[in-house]
C-alpha atoms as one frame of an Amber mdcrd trajectory, in Angstrom:
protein
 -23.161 101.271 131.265 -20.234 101.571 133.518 -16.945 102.845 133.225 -13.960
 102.772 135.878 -11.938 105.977 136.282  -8.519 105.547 137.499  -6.040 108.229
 137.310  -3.005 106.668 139.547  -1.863 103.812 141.297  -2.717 105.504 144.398
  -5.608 107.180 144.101  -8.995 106.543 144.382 -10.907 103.872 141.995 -14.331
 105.083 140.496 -16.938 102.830 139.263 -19.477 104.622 137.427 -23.011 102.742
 136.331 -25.959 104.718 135.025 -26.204 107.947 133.208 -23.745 110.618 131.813
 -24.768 112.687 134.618 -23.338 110.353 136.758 -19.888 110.416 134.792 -20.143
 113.892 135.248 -20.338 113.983 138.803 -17.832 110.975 138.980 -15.193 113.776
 138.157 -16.115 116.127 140.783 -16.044 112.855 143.046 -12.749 112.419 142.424
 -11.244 115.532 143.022 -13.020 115.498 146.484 -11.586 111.962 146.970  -8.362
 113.644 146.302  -8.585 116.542 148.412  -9.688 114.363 151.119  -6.898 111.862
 150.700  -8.841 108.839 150.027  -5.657 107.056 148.107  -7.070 103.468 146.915
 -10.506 103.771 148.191 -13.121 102.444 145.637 -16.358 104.332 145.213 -19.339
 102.834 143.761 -21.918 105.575 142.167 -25.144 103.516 141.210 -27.984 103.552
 139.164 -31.517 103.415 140.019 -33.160 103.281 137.351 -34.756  99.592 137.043
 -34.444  96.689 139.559 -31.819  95.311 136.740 -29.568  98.357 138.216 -30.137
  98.052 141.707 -29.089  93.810 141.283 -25.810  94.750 139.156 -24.884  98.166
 141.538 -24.535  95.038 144.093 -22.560  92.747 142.160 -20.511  95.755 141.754
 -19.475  96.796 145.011 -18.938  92.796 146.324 -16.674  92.268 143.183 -14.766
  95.799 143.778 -14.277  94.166 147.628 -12.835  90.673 146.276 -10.650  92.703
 144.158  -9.486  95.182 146.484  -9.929  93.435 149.747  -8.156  96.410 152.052
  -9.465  99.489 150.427 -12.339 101.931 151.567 -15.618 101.278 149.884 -18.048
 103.856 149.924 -21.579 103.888 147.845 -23.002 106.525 146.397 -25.456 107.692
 143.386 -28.918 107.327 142.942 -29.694 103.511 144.206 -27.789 104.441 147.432
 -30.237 107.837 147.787 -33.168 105.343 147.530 -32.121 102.516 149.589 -29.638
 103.834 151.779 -30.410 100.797 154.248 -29.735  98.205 151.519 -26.442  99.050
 150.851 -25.708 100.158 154.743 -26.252  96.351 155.452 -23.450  95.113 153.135
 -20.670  94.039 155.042 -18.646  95.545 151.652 -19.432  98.989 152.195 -17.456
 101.631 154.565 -19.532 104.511 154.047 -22.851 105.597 151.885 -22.990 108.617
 150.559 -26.381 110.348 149.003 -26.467 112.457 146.072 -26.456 115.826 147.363
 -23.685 114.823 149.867 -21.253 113.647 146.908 -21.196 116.653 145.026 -19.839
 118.207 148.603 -16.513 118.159 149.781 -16.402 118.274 153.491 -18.695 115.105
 153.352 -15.684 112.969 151.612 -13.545 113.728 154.864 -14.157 110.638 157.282
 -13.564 110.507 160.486 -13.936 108.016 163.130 -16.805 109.393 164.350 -18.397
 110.144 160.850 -22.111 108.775 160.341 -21.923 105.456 157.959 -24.717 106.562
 156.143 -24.663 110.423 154.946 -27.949 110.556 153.030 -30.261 113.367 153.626
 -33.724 114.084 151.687 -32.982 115.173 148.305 -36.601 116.542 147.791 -35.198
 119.651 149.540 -32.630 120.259 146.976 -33.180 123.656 145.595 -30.146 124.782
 143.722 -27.331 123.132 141.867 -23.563 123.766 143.068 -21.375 124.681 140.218
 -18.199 122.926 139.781 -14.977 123.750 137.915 -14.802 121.250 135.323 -12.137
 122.299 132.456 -12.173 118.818 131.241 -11.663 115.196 132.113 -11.228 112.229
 130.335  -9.430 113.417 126.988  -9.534 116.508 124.735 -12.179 115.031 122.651
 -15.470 115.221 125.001 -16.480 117.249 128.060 -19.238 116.157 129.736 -20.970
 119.083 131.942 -24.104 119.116 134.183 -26.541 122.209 133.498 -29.617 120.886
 134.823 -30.331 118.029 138.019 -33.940 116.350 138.989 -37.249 115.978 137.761
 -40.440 117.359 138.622 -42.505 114.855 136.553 -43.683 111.359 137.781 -43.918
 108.714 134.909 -45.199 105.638 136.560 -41.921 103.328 135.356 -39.647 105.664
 136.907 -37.371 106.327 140.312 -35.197 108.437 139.828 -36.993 111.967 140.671
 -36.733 110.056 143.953 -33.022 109.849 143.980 -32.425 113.086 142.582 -35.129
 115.156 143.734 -36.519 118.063 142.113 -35.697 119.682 138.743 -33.028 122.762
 138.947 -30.774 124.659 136.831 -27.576 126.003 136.398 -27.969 129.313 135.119
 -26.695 130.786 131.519 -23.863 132.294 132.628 -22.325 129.865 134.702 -22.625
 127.085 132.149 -21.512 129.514 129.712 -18.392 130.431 131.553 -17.316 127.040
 132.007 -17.954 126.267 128.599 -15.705 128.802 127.699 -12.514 127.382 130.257
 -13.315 124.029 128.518 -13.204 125.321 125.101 -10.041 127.301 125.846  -8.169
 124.049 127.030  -8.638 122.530 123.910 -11.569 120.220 124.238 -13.500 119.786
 120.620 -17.019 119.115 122.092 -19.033 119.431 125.096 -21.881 117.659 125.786
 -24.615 119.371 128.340 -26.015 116.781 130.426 -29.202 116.155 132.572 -31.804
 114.145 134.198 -34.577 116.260 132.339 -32.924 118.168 129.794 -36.384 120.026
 128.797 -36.996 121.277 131.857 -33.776 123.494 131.857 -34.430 127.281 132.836
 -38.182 126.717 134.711 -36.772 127.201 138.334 -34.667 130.658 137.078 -35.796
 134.143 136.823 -38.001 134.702 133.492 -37.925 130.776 133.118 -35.971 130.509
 130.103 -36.472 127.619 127.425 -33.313 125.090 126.649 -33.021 126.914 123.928
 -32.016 130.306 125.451 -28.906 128.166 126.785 -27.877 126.720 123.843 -28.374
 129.876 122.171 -25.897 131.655 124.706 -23.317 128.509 125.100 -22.887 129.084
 120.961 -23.118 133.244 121.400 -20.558 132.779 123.632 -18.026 130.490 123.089
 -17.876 130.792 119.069 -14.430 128.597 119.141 -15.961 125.786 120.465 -16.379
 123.442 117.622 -19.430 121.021 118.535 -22.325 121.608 121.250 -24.180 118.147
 121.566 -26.897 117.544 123.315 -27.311 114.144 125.960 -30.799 112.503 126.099
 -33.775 114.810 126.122 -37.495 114.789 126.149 -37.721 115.690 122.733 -41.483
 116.148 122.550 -41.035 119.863 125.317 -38.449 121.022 122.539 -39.007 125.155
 122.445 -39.100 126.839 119.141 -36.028 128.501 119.616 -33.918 125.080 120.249
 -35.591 123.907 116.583 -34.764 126.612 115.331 -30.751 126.095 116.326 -30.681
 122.585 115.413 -31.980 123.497 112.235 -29.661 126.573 111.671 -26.562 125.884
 113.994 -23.929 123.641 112.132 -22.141 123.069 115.382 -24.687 122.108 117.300
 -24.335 118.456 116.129 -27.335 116.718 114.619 -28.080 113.997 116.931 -30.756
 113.701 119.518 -31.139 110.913 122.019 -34.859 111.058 122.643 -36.437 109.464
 125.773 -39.895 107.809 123.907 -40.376 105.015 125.961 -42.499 103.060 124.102
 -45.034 103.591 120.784 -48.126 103.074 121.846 -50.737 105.311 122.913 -52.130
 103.076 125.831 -49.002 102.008 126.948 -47.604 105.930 126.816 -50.833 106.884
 128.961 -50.283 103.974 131.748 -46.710 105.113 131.614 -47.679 109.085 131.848
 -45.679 109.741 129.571 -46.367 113.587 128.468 -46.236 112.645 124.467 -48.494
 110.518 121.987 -47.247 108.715 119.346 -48.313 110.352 116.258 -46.620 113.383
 118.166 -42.882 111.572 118.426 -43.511 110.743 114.869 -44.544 114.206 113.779
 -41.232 115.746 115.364 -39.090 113.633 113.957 -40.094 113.971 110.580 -40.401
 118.079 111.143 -36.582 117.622 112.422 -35.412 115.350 109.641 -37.153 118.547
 107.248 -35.505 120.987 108.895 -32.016 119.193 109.108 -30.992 117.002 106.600
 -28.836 114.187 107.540 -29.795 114.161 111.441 -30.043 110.779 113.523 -32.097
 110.000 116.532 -31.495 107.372 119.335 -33.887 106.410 121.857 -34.575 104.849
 125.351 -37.611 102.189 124.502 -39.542  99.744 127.169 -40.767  96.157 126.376
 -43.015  94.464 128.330 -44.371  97.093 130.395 -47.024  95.925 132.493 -50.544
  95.360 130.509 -48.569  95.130 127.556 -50.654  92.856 124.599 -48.473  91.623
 121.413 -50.252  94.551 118.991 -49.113  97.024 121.871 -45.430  95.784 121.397
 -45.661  96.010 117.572 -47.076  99.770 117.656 -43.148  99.642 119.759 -41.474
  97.885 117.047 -43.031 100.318 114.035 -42.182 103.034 115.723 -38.185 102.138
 114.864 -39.144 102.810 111.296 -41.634 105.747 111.427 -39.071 107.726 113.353
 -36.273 106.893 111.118 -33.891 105.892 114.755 -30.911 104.891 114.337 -29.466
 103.689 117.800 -32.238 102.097 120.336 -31.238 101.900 123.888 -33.720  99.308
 125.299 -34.754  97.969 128.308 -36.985  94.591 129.416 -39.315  96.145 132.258
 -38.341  95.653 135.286 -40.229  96.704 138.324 -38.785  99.608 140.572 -40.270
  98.845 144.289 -42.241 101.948 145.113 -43.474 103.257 141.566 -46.942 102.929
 140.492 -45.846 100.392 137.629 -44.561  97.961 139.917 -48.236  97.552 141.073
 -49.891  97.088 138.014 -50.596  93.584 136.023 -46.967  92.277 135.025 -46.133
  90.640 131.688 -44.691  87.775 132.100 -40.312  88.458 132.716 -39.482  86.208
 130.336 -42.346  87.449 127.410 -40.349  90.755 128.272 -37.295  89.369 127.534
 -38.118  88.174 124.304 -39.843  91.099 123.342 -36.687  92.830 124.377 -34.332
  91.118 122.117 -36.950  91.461 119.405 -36.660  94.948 119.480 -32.665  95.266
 119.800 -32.830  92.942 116.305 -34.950  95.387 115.098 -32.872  98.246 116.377
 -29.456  96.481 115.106 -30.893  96.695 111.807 -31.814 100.088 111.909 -28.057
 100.915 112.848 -26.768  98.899 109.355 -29.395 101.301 107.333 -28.238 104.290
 108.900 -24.174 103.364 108.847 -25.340 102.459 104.873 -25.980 106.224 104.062
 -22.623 107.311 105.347 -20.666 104.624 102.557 -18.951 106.533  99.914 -19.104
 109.929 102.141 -16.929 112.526 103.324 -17.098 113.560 106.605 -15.687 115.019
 109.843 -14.475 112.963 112.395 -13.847 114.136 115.961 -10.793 111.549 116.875
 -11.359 110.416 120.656  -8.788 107.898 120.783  -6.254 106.276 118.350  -7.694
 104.511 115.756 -11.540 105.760 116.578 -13.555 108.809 116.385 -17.566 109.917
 115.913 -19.214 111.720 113.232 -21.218 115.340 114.559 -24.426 112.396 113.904
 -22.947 110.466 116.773 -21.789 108.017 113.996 -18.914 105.542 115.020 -15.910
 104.826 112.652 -12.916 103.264 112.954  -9.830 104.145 111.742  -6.508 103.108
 110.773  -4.325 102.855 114.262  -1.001 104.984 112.583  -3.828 107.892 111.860
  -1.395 111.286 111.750  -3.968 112.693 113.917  -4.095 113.551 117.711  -6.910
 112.731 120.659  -9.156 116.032 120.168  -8.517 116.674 116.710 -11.635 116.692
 114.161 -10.287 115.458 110.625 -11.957 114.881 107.192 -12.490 110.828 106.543
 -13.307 108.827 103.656 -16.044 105.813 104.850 -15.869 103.203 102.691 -17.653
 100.595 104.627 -18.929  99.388 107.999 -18.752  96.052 110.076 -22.511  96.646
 111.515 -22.057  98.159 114.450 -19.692 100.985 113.086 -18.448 102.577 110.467
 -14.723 102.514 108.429 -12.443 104.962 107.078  -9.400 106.731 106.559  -8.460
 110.410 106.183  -9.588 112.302 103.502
């Protein structure tokens, strides 16, 4: 994914790949650029999380050059926290910056005598620095980060590498700047993470995710949807079930981070789940809360991989009833224990790959089929398109009397695939 923030001529250009965490901090980023006076420098903030990212984070920053031949270029994000040398080397790139030195502001003010490369060792990241977010983008979605890092080491995976380990923002500061968010009119907010579960373990008492979400909808009773980004569904607290089951505003969608649905290939991956237990959940979920759709990160050809390993993958799409997959072909991260183990074949990954996205685009038609002939609420994000609480697409007419922010009651009377149609109700 990656998504260009621009908000004048002048000002700095953002490119941000990766994560919602990283369009998250992409805001802050910009403000800093800002303060600093960085008018028309281009920053890059990468991705780490598969080789794939690392290759296109490159392409990236040598296009944003050609394109903007006299401006600043300076690298930052998760790719540039693990390979700060790699990106150092490109003749493109001005300054690097890692991922604890982004989120500061005296590190955006260069000087001539200002190291190239400002990348220190994230692994002694304790504490997360709040930052004053009242909204960005539009008044439809906030994006906020209340939890950075991960303690856990699944054998696919980088990124507790580039952001160290896990830590929290506590209750009260993510509930306060819910409530400034809330109060400037934004419709939904949507708390963001590396490892969502692990919220609260680093604080006093160690609170569940739940606690959070509890307090967020305690305390900021005008907001009108809480969503959650992509969590490890299977460390879910009782409390949290308990909200999504009860909690009409705390929208039911999850985006669940399986990986794969096989038990072997979960183990070699370390994965902390099995897969009778990702089916289990989501069925006790769909019980508890009619109506609730699931997305999900899933991995084909992961080293060792046989054909009836990929197809446990491939049922798994059914069993849990997802409706949006978010897949990847492996590809091996230099320095992870998966990179060393016996490879399937890139392009048997490939195919398996697009295999699993047909399987996954046909999941998406069954789920858009159960909304046909509804009524439901739409949270508008731009003209002539807004979501349903269930993450839903659905376009609608361009002349819609209804502003950016605004959550309106639409007819769906059909869908193209991909999303669904309607007008208001």
């Amino acid at each position: 994914m990656s998504t260009l923030a621009k908000t004048k001529a002048d000002e700095a250009k953002i490119i941000t790949l990766g994560c919602r965490l990283n369009t998250f901090e992409s805001e802050v980023m910009g403000r800093h650029a800002r303060d600093a006076g960085l008018d028309g420098a281009v920053i890059v903030n990468t991705c780490a999380v598969t080789g794939e990212a690392v290759r296109q984070a490159r392409q990236t920053i040598r296009r944003a050059k050609r394109e903007n031949p006299n401006a600043k270029v300076i690298v930052t994000g998760c790719a540039a926290q693990v390979d700060a040398d790699m990106f150092a080397a490109m003749d493109e790139v001005d300054h690097v910056l890692g991922n604890a030195e982004k989120m500061s502001g005296p590190h955006w003010n260069f000087t001539p005598d200002t190291p190239r490369v400002q990348v220190g060792d994230i692994q002694g990241e304790h504490k997360i620095h709040t930052h004053n977010i009242e909204r960005f983008g539009s008044r439809a979605r906030t994006y906020i980060e209340v939890q950075n890092g991960c303690d856990h080491r699944c054998t696919f995976c980088i990124i507790p590498f580039g952001r160290g380990p896990a830590r929290s923002v506590t209750a009260d500061e993510v509930v306060a700047q819910v409530q400034k968010i809330a109060a400037n009119g934004v419709a939904e907010v949507v708390l963001s993470g590396v490892d969502m579960t692990s919220w609260g373990k680093d604080l006093p008492g160690a609170p569940p995710l739940g606690a959070l979400v509890g307090a967020i909808l305690r305390g900021v009773p005008d907001l009108p949807r809480l969503r959650l980004s992509s969590i490890d569904a299977i460390m879910m607290d009782e409390e949290l079930f308990a909200l999504m089951r009860d909690e009409k505003r705390l929208t039911p969608y999850l985006h669940l981070s399986l990986q794969a649905g096989d038990n072997m290939i979960l183990k070699r991956m370390k994965r902390r789940h099995s897969r009778e237990e990702a089916i289990e959940l989501c069925a006790k979920l769909k019980a508890a809360r009619p109506g609730i759709a699931f997305g999900a990160d899933l991995i084909a050809g992961f080293p060792t991989e046989t054909e009836e390993m990929f197809e446990n993958t491939l049922k798994l799409v059914a069993e849990c009833d997802l409706s949006y997959l978010h897949v990847f072909p492996f590809s091996p991260r230099t320095g992870t224990p998966a990179a060393r183990m016996p490879a399937v074949l890139p392009a048997v990954a490939k195919e398996r790959a697009a295999r699993l996205r047909d399987v996954g685009a046909a999941a998406l038609v069954r789920h858009l089929d159960r909304h046909v002939g509804k009524t439901g609420d739409v949270l508008v994000e731009k003209p002539g398109f807004g979501r349903l609480a269930d993450f839903s697409p659905v376009q609608l007419p361009e002349d819609t009397p209804a502003r950016v922010g605004a959550i309106i009651p639409v007819h769906i009377d059909g869908h193209d695939g991909t999303r669904l149609r309607g007008a208001m109700a």
